[in-house]
N, C-alpha and C positions, 0 to 999 in steps of 0.2 A: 552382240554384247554392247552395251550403252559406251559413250565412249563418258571418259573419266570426268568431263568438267561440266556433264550435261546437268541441266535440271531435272529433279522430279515433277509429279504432280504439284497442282497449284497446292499450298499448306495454308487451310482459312485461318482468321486470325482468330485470335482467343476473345470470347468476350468482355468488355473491358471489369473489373471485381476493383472492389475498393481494395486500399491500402487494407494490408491486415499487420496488425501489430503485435509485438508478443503481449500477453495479458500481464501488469503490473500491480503491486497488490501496495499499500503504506497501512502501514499501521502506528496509531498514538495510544502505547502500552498502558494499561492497568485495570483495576477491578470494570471501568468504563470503559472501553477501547471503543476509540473511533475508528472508523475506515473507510478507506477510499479505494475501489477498484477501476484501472481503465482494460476494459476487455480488448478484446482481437480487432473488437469494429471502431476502436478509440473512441467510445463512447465510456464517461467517467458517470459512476454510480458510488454511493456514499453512504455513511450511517453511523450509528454505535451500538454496542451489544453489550448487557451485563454481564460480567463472570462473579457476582456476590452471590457467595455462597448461600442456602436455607438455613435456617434452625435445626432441621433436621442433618445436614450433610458436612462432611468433614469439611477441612480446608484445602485438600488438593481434590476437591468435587470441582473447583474454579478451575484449575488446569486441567483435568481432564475432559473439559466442557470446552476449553480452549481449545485444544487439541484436534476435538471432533471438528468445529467449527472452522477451522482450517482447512480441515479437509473437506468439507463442507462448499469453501469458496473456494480451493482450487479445481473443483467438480464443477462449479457453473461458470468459473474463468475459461476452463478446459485445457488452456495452456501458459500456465503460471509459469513465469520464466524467472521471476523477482519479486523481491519483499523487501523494503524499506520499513525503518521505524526510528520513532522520533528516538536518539541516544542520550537519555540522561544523567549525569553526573553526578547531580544532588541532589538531595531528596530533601523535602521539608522534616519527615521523619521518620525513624528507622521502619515501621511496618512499611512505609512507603515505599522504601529502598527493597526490602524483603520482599515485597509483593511484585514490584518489575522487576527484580532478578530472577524469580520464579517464569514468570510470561516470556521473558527474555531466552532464559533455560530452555523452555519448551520450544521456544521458536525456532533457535536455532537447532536443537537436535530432531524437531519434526522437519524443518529445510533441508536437514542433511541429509534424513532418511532419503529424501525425495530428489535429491541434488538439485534444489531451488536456491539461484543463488541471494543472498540478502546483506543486506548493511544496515547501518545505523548511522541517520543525520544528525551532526549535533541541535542541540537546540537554539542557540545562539543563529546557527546558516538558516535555520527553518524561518525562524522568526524577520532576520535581517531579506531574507527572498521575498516573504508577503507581503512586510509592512517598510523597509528601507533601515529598521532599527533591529538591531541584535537583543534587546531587552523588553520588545512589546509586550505590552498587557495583556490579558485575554480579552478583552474586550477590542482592542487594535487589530490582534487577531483575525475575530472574527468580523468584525467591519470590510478588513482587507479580504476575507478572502467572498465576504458577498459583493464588495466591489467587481468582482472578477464574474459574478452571475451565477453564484452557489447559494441555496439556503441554508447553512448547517444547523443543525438544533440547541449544537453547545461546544465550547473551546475545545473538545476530543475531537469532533468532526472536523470542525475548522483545521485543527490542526494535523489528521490526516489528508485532507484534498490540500493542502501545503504541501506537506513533503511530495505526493503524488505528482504535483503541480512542477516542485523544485524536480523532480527527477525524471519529469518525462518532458518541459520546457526546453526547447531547443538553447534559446537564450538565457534563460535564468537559472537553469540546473544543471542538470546531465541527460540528453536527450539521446 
């Protein structure tokens, strides 16, 4: 009988694997949504997607298109652990308020279904994190965040690798 304080065999060592992170999703809500994903190998990819409806298709065709496409990126994420999105307050005008309540709607009860957990930044933090000022322009915006080595195409993008940025920066967000 081995006596109790012996060693085992030698145990090799694991080979060494990068960091893996949970996959983080930001979203800048509306008929344009921008987005930012960093996957498991914290590698950060980015874009923006139409939800404007055809001629031919109602108006919850845009949410139901959202919807898919959610599920869509938490499929090539694999392990979506978060969702962030830019929190708006006020709207320049009622369709505008009416159209990110809608996206909002979805989002959170597609999160739920899925127990993905998600918040909303205000926009005030978003802005004040890229650019130093809580009321930046869009165009400050996106300056600041190609300062930082991103190409965005347009203030949606920019302003999802922001919140991404704010939320997964050790120092400047919630890491």
């Amino acid at each position: 009988m081995p006596a109790a304080r012996a060693s085992g065999p030698p145990i090799t060592a694991p080979l060494p694997v990068a960091p893996r992170h949970h996959a983080v999703l930001a979203l800048d809500l509306g008929t344009t949504t921008g987005w930012a994903l960093r996957g498991q190998d914290g590698g950060i990819t980015s874009g923006t997607i139409s939800f404007k409806p055809s001629r031919f298709e109602g108006g919850g065709m845009r949410y139901l298109r959202f919807r898919s496409w959610l599920t869509e990126m938490a499929g090539l994420a694999s392990s979506l652990s978060r969702i962030a999105f830019e929190e708006v307050r006020a709207h320049a005008g009622t369709d505008a308020a009416h159209l990110y309540g809608g996206f909002l709607a979805h989002l959170s009860a597609w999160s739920e279904e899925r127990g993905i957990a998600y918040e909303g930044v205000p926009v005030a933090t978003i802005k004040r994190f890229a650019t130093g000022r809580g009321n930046a322009d869009k165009a400050a915006m996106i300056a600041a965040i190609q300062a930082r080595g991103f190409a965005p195409a347009d203030d949606n993008e920019a302003d999802a690798i922001a919140i991404l940025l704010w939320l997964t920066d050790a120092q400047g967000g919630r890491a």
